[in-house]
Backbone as a printed PyTorch tensor [residue, N CA C, xyz], in Angstrom:
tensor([[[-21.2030, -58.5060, -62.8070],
         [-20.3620, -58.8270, -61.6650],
         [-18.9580, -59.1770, -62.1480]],

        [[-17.8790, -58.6150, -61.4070],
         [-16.3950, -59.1350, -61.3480],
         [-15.9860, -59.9880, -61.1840]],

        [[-16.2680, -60.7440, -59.7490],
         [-15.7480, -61.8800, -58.9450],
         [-15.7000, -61.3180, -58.0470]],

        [[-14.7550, -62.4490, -57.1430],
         [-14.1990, -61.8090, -56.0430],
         [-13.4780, -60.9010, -56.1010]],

        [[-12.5380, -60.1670, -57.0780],
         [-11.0150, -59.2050, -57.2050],
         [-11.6080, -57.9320, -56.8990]],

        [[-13.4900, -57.8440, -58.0960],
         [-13.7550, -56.7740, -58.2320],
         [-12.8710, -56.3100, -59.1190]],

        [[-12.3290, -56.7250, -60.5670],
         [-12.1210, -56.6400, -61.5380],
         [-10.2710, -56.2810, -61.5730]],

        [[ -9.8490, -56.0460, -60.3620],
         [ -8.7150, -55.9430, -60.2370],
         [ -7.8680, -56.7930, -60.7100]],

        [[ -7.9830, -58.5080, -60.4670],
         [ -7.2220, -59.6230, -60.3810],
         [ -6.1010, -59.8060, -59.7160]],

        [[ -4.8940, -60.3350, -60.6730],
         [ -3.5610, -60.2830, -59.5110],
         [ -3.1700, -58.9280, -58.8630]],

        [[ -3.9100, -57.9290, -59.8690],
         [ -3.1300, -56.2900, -59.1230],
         [ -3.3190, -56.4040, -57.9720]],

        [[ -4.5070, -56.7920, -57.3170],
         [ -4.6100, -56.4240, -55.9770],
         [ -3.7820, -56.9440, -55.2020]],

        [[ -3.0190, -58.1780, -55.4620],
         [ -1.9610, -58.8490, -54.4020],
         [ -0.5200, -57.7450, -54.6290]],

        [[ -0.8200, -56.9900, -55.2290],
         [  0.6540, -56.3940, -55.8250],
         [  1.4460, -55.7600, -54.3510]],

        [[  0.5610, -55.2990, -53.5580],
         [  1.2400, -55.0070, -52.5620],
         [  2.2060, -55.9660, -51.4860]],

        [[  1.6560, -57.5560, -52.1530],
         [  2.3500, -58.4780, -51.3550],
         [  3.6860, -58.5620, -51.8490]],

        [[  3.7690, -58.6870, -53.2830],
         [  4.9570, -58.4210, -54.2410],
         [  6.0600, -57.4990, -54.2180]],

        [[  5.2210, -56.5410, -53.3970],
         [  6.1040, -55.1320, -53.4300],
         [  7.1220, -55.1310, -51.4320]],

        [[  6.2110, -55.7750, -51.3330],
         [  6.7800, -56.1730, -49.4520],
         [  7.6740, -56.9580, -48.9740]],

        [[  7.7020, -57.9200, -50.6070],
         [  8.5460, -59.0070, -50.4410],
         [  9.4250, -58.4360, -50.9910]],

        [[  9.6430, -57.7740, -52.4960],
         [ 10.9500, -57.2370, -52.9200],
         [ 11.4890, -56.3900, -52.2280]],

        [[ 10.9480, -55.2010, -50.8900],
         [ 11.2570, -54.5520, -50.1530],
         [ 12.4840, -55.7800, -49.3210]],

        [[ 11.8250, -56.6450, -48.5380],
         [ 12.4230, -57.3310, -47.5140],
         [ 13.6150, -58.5000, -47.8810]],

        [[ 13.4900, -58.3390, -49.4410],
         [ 14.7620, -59.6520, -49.8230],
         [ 15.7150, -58.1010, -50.2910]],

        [[ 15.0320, -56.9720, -50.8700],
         [ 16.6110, -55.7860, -51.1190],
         [ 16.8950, -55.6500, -49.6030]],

        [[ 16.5200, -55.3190, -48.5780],
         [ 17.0020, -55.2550, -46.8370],
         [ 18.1580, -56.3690, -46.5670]],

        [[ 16.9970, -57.5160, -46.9700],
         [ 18.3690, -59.0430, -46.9000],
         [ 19.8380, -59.0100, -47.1540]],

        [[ 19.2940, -58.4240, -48.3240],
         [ 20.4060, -58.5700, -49.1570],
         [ 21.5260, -57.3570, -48.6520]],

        [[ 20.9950, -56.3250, -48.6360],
         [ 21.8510, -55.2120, -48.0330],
         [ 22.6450, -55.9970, -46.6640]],

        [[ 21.8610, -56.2940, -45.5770],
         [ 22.5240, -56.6610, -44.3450],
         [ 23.3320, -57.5950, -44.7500]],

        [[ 23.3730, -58.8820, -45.6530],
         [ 23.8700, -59.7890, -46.2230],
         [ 25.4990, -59.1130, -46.5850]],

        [[ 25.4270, -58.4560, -47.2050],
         [ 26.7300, -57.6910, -47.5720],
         [ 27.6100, -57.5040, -47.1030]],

        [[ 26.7160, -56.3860, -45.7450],
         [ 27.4890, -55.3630, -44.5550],
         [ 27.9840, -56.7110, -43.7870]],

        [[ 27.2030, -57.5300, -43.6900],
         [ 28.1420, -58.8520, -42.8470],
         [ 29.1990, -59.3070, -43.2590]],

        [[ 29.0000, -59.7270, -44.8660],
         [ 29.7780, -60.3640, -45.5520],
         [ 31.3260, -59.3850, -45.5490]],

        [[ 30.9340, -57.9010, -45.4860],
         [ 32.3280, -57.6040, -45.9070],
         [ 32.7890, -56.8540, -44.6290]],

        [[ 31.9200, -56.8340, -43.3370],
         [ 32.4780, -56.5030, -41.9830],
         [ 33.4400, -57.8970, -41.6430]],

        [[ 33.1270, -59.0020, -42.0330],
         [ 33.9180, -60.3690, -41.7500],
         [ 35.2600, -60.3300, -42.9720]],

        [[ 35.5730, -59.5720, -43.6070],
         [ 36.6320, -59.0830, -44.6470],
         [ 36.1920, -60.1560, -45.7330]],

        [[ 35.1090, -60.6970, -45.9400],
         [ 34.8920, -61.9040, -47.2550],
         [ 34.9410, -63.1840, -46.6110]],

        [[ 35.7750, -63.5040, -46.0090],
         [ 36.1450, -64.6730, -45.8660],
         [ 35.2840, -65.6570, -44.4590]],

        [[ 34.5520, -65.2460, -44.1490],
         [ 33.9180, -65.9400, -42.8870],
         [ 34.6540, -65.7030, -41.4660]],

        [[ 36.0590, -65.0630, -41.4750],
         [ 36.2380, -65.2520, -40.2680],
         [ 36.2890, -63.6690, -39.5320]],

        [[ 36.8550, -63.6860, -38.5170],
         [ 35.9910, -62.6490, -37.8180],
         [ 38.0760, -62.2280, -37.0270]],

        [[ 38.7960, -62.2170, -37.5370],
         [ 39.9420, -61.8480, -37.2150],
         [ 40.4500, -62.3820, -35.7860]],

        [[ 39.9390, -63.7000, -35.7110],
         [ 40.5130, -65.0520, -34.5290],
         [ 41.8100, -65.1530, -35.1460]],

        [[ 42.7760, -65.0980, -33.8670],
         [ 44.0990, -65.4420, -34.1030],
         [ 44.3430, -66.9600, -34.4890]],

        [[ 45.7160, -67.5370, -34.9200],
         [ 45.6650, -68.3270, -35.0000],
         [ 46.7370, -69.1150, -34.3510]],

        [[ 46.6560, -70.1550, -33.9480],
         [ 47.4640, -70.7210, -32.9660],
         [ 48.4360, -71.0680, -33.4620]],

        [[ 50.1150, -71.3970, -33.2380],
         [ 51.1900, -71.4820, -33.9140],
         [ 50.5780, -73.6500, -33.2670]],

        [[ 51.5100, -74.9940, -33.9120],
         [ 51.6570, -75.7730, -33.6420],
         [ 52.2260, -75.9530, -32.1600]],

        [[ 53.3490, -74.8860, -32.1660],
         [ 54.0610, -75.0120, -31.1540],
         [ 53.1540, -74.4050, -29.9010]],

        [[ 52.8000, -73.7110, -30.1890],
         [ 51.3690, -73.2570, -28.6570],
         [ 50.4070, -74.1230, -29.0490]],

        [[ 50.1660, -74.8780, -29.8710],
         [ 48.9680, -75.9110, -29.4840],
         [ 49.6810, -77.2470, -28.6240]],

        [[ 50.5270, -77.1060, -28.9520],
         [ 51.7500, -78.2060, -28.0020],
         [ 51.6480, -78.0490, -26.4510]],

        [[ 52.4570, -76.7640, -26.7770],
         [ 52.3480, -76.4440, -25.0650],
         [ 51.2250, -76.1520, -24.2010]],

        [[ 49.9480, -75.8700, -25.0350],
         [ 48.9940, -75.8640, -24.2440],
         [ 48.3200, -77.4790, -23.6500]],

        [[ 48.5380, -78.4950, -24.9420],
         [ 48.1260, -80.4230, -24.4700],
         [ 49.2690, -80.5190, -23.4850]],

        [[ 50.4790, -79.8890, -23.0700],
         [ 51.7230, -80.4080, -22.5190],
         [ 51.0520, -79.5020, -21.1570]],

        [[ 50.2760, -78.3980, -21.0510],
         [ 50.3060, -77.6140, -19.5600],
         [ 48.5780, -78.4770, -18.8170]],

        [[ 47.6880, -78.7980, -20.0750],
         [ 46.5620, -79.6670, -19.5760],
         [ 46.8620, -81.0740, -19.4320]],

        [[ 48.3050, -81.6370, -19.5250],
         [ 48.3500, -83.0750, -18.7050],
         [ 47.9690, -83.9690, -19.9300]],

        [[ 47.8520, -83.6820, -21.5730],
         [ 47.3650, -84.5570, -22.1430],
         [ 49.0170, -85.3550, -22.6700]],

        [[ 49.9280, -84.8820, -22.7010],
         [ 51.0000, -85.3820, -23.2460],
         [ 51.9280, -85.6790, -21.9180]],

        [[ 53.2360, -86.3230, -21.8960],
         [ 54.2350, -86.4050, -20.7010],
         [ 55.3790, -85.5380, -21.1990]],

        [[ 56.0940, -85.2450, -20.3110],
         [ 56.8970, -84.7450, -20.7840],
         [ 58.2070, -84.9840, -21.8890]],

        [[ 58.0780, -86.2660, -21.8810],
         [ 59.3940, -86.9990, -22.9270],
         [ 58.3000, -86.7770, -24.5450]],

        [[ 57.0780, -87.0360, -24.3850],
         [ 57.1230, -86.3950, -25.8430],
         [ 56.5330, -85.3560, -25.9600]],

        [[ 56.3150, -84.4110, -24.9990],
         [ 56.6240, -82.9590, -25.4260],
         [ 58.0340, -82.1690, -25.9690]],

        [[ 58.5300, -83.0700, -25.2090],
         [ 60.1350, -82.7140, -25.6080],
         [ 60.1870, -82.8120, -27.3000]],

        [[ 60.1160, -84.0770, -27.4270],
         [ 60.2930, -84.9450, -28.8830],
         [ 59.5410, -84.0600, -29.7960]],

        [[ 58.2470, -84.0190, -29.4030],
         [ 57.2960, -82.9160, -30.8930],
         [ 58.0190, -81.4720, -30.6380]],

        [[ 58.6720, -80.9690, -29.7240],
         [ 58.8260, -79.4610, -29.7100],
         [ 59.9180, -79.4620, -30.7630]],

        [[ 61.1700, -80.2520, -30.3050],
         [ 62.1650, -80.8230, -31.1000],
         [ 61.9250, -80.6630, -32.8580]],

        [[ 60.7960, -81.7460, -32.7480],
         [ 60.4870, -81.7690, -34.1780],
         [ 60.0760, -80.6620, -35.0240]],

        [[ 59.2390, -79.9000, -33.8230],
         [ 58.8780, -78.7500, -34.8860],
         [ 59.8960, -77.8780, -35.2800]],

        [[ 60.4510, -77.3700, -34.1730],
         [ 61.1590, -76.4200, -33.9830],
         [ 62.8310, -76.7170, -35.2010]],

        [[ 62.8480, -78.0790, -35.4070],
         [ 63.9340, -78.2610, -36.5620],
         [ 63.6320, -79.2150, -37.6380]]])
C-alpha cells in the first residue's frame, strides 16, 4: 500500500500550484495595465485647482466675507 497519495505525494497537489501561479501572472498583468493606464503615478489626470479658484469658490459658498476675500486675492495675486 501507498497511503492516501497512492504513491504520488505532493505531485498530486501540483495542479493547485499551477492555478495559483496562473492567477498571481493575471494579477500581476492587470496590476501593470492599471498602473501605467494611471501614467505611474496614482492619479487619473484630475485637474488641479489654482489657490486662487479655491478662493473664489469658499468666497461664492459664503465661507469667507468679502473684506477677506479681497485681502487673500490681493495676497496671492502679488
Amino acid at each position: 500500500m501507498m497511503g492516501w497519495t497512492d504513491g504520488y505525494g505532493w505531485m498530486g497537489l501540483g495542479w493547485i500550484f499551477m492555478a495559483l501561479f496562473w492567477v498571481l501572472i493575471i494579477l500581476g498583468i492587470v496590476a501593470l495595465l492599471r498602473w501605467l493606464g494611471m501614467g505611474g503615478n496614482g492619479s487619473r489626470d484630475v485637474p488641479r485647482k489654482t489657490p486662487l479658484e479655491i478662493l473664489q469658490e469658499r468666497y461664492a459658498r459664503g465661507e469667507i466675507e468679502r473684506e477677506e476675500y479681497e485681502q487673500k486675492r490681493r495676497d496671492l495675486e502679488g
